[in-house]
C-alpha positions in Angstrom: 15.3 0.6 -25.6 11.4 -0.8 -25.9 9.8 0.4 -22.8 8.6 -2.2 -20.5 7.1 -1.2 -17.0 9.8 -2.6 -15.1 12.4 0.4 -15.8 13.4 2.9 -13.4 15.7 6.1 -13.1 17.9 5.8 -10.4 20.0 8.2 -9.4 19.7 11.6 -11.4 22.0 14.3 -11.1 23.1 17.7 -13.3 25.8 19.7 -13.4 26.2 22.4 -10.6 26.4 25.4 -12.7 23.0 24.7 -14.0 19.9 26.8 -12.8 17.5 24.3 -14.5 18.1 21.8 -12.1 17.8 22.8 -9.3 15.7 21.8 -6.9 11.7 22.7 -7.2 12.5 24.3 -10.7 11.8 21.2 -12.7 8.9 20.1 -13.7 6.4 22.1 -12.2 7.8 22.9 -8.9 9.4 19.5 -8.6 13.0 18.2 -9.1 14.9 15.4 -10.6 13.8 12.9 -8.4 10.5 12.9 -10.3 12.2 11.5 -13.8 9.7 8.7 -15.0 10.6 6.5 -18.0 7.5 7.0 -20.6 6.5 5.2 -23.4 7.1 7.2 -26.7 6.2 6.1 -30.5 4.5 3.3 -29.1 7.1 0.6 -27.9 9.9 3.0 -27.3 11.3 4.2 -24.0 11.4 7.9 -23.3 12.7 10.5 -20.5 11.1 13.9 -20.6 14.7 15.7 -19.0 15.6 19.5 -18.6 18.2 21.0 -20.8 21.8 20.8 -20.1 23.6 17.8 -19.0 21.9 15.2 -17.2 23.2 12.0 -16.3 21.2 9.2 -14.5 21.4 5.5 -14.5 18.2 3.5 -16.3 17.7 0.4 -14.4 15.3 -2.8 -15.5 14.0 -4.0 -12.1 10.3 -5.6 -12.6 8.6 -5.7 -9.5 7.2 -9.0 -11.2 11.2 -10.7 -10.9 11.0 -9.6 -6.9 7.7 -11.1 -6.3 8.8 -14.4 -8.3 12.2 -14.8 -6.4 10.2 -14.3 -3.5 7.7 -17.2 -3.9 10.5 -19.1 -5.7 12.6 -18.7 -2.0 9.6 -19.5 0.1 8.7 -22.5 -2.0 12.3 -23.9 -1.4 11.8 -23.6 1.8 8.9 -25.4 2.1 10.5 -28.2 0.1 13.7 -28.2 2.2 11.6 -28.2 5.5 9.2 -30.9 4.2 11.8 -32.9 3.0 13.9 -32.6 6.4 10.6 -33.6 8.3 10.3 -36.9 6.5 13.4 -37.9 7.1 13.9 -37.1 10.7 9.9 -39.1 10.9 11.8 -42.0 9.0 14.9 -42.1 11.2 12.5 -41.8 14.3 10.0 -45.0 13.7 13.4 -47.0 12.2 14.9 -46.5 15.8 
């Protein structure tokens, strides 16, 4: 994948039989939950991991597409609520 800063690892577990993941013996005193996709070669993704079998799931969640559906939501809203306003004015001075 080409990295982008939007991706996340959610989720990461090991195997139970595996000494090298478990908790505050990787990396540094930490654990799994501090897996952070890099960039690597430039443009590619990459996930520094222990040995042994590691499964996690990569997700793409931009906090850019939050913050758009946010003001996208707000702004519909506003539109809905304006456009509700005029009418019920309009309906009021008609009467």
């Amino acid at each position: 994948e080409n990295w982008m800063p939007g991706w996340r690892v959610v989720g990461p577990r090991c195997g139970a039989e595996q000494a090298a993941c478990a908790p505050g013996t990787w990396p540094e005193g930490g654990d799994l939950a501090l897996l952070e996709p890099l960039r690597a070669n430039l443009a590619f993704l990459g996930i520094p991991v222990p040995a042994g079998l590691v499964r996690f799931d990569l997700v793409y969640a931009p906090d850019s597409v939050r913050t758009g559906l946010w003001i996208g939501g707000v702004t519909l809203l506003f539109v809905l609520g304006s456009g509700v306003l005029f009418l019920w004015r309009r309906r009021r001075t008609a009467a």
